[in-house]
TIBAZA-325005 format. One record per residue: x, z, y of N, C-alpha, C in turn; residue in one letter. Coordinates in pm, whole numbers, plus 32768, in hexadecimal, padded with zeros to 4 digits. Example, Ala and Ser with C-alpha at 12.3 -4.5 7.8 and 13.67 -1.06 7.14 Angstrom:
<sites>
8527830C7DC784CE830C7E3E8528830C7EB6A
850582C47F1F855782CA7F96850A83138003S
</sites>
This chain:
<sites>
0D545A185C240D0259D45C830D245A0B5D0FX
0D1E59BB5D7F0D4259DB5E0D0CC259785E2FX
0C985A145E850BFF59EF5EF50C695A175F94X
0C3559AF5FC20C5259B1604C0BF159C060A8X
0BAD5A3860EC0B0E5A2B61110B4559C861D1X
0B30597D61FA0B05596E628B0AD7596B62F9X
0AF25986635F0A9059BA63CB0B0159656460X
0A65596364A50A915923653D0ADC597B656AX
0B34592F65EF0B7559AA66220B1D59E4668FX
0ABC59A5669D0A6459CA67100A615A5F66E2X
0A265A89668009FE5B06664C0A615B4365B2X
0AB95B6A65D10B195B4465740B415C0C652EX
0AA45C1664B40A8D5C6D64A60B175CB8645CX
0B395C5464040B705C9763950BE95CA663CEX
0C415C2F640C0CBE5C4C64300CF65C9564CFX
0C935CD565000C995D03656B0C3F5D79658DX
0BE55D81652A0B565E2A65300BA95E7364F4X
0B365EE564DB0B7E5F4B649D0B0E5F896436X
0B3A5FE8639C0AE2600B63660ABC60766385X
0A376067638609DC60EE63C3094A60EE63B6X
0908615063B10890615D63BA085F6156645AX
080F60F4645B07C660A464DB0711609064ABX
06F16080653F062F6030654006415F966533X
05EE5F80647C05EB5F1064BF05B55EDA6522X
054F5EFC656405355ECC65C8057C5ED96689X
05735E99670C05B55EBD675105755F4267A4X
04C65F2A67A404655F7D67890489603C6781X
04DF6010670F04D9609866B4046F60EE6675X
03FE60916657038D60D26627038D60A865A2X
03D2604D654603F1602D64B3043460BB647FX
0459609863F304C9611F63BF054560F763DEX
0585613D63B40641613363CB0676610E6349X
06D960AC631C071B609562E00786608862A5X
07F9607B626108666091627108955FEA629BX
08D75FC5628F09275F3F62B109715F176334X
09BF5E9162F20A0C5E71639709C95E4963F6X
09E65E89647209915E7F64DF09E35E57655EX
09AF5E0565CF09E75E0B667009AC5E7F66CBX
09255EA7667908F55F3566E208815EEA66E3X
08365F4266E707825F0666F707585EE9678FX
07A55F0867D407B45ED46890080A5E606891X
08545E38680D088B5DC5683208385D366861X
081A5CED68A4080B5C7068E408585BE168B8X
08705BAC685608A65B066843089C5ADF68A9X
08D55A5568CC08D15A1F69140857599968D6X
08185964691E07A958F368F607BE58BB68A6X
079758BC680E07BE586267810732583C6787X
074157D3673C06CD576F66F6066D57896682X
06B757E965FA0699581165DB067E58B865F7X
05E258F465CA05DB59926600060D59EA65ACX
060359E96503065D5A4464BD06EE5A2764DDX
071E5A03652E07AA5A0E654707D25A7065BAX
076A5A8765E507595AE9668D07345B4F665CX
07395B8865C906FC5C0B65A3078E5C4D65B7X
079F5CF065C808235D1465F308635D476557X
08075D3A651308475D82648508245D246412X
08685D3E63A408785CE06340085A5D4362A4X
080D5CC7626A07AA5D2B61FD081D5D9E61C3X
07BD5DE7618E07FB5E8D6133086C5E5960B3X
08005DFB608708675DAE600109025D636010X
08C95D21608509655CC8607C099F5D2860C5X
099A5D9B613D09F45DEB61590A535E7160F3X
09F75E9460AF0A0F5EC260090A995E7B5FF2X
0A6C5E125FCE0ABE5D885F850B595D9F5FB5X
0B405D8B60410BC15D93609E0C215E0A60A7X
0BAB5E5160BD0BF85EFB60B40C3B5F236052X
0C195EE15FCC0C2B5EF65F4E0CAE5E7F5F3BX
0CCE5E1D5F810D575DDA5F6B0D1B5D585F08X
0C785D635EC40C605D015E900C715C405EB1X
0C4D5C605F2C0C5E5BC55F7F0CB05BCF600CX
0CBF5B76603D0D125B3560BD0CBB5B21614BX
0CE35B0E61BA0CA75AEA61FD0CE85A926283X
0C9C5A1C62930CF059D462FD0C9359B26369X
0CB859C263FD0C51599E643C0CB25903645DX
0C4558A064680C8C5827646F0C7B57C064CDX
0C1957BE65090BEF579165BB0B8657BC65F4X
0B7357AA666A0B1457E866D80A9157A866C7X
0A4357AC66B809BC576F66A7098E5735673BX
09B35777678509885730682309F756DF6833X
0A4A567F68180A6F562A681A0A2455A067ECX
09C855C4677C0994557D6715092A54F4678BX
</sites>
């Protein structure tokens, strides 16, 4: 089986973050997590949807990635949309 996970390039966690323990929040008053991240100061640019403006991407599917289990493609800009 081949999983291909996707993501905007607006926020283009997987193929451009890095793995690390980060807040989820920008705050920094949540816990820290491990996963791919842009930095919890990172800023998107204006998307439509708001879980897409989060700077990090869940624990599981970064696991996934780190682990060589799945793929990742970012495949257009959402502010184009």
């Amino acid at each position: 089986m081949r999983v291909i996970a996707v993501e905007t390039a607006d926020a283009p966690r997987l193929s451009k973050g890095y793995y690390a323990y980060d807040y989820i929040d920008s705050g920094r008053l949540g816990p820290m997590l491990q996963m791919y991240i842009l930095g919890h100061s990172y800023i998107p640019p204006g998307i439509r949807a708001g879980g897409m403006r989060y700077h990090g991407l869940s624990p599981l599917i970064s696991a996934l990635y780190q682990q060589k289990h799945i793929e990742a493609k970012g495949l257009y800009t959402a502010t184009g949309l």
